[in-house]
VOVOTI-76802 format. One record per atom (N, C-alpha, C): residue in three letters; y, x, z. Coordinates in pm, whole numbers, padded with zeros to 5 digits, always signed. Atoms other than C-alpha are relative to their C-alpha. Layout:
N
ALAYXZ ...
//
This chain:
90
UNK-00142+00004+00032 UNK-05856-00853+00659 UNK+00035-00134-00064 UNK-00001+00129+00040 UNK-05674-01134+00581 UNK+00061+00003-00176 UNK+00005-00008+00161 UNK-05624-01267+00188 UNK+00173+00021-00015 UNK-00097-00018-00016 UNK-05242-01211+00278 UNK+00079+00139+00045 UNK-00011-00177-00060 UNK-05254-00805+00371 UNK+00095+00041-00124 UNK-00054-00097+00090 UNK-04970-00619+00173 UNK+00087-00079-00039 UNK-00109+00046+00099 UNK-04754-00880+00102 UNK+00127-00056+00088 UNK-00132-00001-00103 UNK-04401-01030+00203 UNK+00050-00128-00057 UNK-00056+00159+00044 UNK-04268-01404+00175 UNK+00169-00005+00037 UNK-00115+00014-00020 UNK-03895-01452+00204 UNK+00064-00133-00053 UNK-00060+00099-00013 UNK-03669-01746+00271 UNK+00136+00013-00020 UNK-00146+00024-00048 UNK-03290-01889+00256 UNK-00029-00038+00135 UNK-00012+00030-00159 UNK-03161-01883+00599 UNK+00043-00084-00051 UNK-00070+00098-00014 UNK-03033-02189+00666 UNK+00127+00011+00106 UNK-00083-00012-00138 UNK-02854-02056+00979 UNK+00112+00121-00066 UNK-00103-00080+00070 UNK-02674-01821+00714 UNK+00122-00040+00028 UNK-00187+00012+00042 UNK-02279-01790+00719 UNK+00047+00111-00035 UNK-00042-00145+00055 UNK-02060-01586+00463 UNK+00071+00026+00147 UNK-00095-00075-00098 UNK-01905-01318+00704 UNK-00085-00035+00149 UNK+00071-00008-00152 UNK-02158-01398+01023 UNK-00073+00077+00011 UNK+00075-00067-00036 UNK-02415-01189+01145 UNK-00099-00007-00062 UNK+00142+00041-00004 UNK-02729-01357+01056 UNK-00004+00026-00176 UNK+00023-00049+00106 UNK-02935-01265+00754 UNK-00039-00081-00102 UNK-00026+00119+00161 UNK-02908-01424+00375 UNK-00142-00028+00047 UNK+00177+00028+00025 UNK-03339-01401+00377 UNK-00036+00034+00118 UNK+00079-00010-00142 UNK-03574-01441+00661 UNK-00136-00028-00047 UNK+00182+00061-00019 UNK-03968-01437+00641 UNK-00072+00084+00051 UNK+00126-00065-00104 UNK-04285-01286+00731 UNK-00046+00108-00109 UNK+00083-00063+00129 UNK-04518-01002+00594 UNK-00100+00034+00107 UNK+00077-00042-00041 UNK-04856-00867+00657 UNK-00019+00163-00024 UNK+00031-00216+00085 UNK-04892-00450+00621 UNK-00115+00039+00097 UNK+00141-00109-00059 UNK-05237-00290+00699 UNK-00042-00111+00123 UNK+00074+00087-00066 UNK-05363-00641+00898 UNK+00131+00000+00076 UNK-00100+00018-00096 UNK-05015-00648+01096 UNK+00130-00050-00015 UNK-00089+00089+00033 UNK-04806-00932+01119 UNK+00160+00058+00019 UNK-00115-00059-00006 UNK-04429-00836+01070 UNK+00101-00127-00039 UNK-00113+00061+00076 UNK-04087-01049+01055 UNK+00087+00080-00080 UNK-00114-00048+00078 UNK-03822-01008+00797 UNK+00141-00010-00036 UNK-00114+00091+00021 UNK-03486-01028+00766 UNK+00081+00113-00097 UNK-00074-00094+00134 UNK-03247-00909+00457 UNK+00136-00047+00010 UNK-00158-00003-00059 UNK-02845-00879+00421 UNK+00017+00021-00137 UNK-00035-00047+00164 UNK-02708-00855+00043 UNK+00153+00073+00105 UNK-00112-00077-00057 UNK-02422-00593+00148 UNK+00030+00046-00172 UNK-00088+00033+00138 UNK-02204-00454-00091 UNK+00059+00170+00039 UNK-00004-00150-00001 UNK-02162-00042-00113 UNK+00133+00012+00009 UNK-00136-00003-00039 UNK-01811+00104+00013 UNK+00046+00149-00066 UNK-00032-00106+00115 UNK-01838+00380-00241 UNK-00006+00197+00089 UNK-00009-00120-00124 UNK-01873+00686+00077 UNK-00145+00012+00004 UNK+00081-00074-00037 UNK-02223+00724+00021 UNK-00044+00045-00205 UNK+00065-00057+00125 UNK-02470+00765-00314 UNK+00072-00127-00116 UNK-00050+00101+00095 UNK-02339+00400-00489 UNK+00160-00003-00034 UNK-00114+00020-00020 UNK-02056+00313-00606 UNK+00049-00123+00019 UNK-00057+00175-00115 UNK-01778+00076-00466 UNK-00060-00082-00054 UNK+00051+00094+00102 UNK-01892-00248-00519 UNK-00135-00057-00022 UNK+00114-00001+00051 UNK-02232-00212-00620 UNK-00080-00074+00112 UNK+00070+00080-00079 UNK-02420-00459-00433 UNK-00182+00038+00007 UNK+00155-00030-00075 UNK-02794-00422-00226 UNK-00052-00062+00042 UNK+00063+00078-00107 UNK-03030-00570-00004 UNK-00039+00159+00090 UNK+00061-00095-00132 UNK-03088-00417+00331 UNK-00074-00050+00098 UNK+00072+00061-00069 UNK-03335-00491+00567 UNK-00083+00020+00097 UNK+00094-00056-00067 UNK-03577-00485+00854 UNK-00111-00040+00064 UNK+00099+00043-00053 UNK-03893-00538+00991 UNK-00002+00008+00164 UNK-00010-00040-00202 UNK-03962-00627+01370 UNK-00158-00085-00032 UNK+00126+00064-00074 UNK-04278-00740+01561 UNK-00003-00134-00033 UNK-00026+00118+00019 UNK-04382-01049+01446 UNK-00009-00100+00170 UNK-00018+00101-00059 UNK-04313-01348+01641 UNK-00024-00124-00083 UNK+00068+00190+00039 UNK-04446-01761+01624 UNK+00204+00003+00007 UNK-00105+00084+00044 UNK-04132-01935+01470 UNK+00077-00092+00115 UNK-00035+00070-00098 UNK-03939-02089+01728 UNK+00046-00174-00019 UNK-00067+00118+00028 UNK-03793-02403+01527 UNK-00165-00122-00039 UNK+00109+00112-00009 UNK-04172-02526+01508 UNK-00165+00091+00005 UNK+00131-00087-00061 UNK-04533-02406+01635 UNK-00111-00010-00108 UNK+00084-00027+00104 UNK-04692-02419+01312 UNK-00005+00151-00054 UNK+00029-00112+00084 UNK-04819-02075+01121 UNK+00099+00017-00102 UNK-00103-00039+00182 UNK-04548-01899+00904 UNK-00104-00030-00129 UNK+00084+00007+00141 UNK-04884-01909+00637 UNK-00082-00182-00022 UNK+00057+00114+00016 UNK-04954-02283+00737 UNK+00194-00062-00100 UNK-00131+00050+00015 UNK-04563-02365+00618 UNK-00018+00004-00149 UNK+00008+00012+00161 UNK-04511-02459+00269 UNK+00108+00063-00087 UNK-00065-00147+00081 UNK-04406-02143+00035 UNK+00042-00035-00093 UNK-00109-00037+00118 UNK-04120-02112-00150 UNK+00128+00056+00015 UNK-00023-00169-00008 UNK-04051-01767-00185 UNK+00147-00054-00143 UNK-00132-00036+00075 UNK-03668-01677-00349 UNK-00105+00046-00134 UNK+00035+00008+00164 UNK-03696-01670-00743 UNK+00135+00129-00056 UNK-00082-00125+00081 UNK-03546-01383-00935 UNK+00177-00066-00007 UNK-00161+00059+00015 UNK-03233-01635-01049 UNK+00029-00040+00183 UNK-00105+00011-00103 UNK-03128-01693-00671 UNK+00030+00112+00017 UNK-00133-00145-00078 UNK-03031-01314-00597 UNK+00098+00008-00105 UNK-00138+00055+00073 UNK-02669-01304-00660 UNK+00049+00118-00099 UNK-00065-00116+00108 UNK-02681-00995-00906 UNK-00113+00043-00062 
//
C-alpha cells in the first residue's frame, strides 16, 4: 500500500467562478489503495431541509481517478499545498 492510503489533498480551482458550475476545491485521494478525484462546492442551505437558511457547507464528490489533463505529471509528484483552515469562508 502506498504511504498515501486514507488520505485526501485539496486545491483552489483556478477555473472557479462565483455563480458557474465548476467546483471552489479540486484534488485527489487514496481510500483502501484506490485512487479517487475530488471536487467540493461551498453551497449555502435554503432552510427546506435539516439546516437552517443560510447556514453554509461543503458538498462533494468522488469519481474515478483520472491523470490531470493540464500536465502529465503525478497528482503526488505536484507540489502540495493543501487549503488551510483560514481559507474556508466560514
Amino acid at each position: 500500500m502506498s504511504d498515501y492510503d486514507n488520505t485526501i489533498v485539496l486545491f483552489k480551482n483556478d477555473k472557479y467562478e462565483a455563480g458557474g458550475k465548476q467546483p471552489v476545491y479540486k484534488g485527489n485521494a487514496e481510500f483502501n489503495g484506490k485512487k479517487l478525484n475530488c471536487s467540493l462546492w461551498l453551497k449555502e442551505a435554503s432552510g427546506e431541509g435539516k439546516l437552517e437558511k443560510g447556514t453554509k457547507f461543503l458538498s462533494g464528490v468522488f469519481d474515478d481517478w483520472q491523470p490531470s489533463k493540464s500536465s502529465g505529471a503525478s497528482p503526488h509528484s505536484q507540489r502540495l499545498d493543501p487549503v488551510g483552515a483560514d481559507d474556508i469562508p466560514f
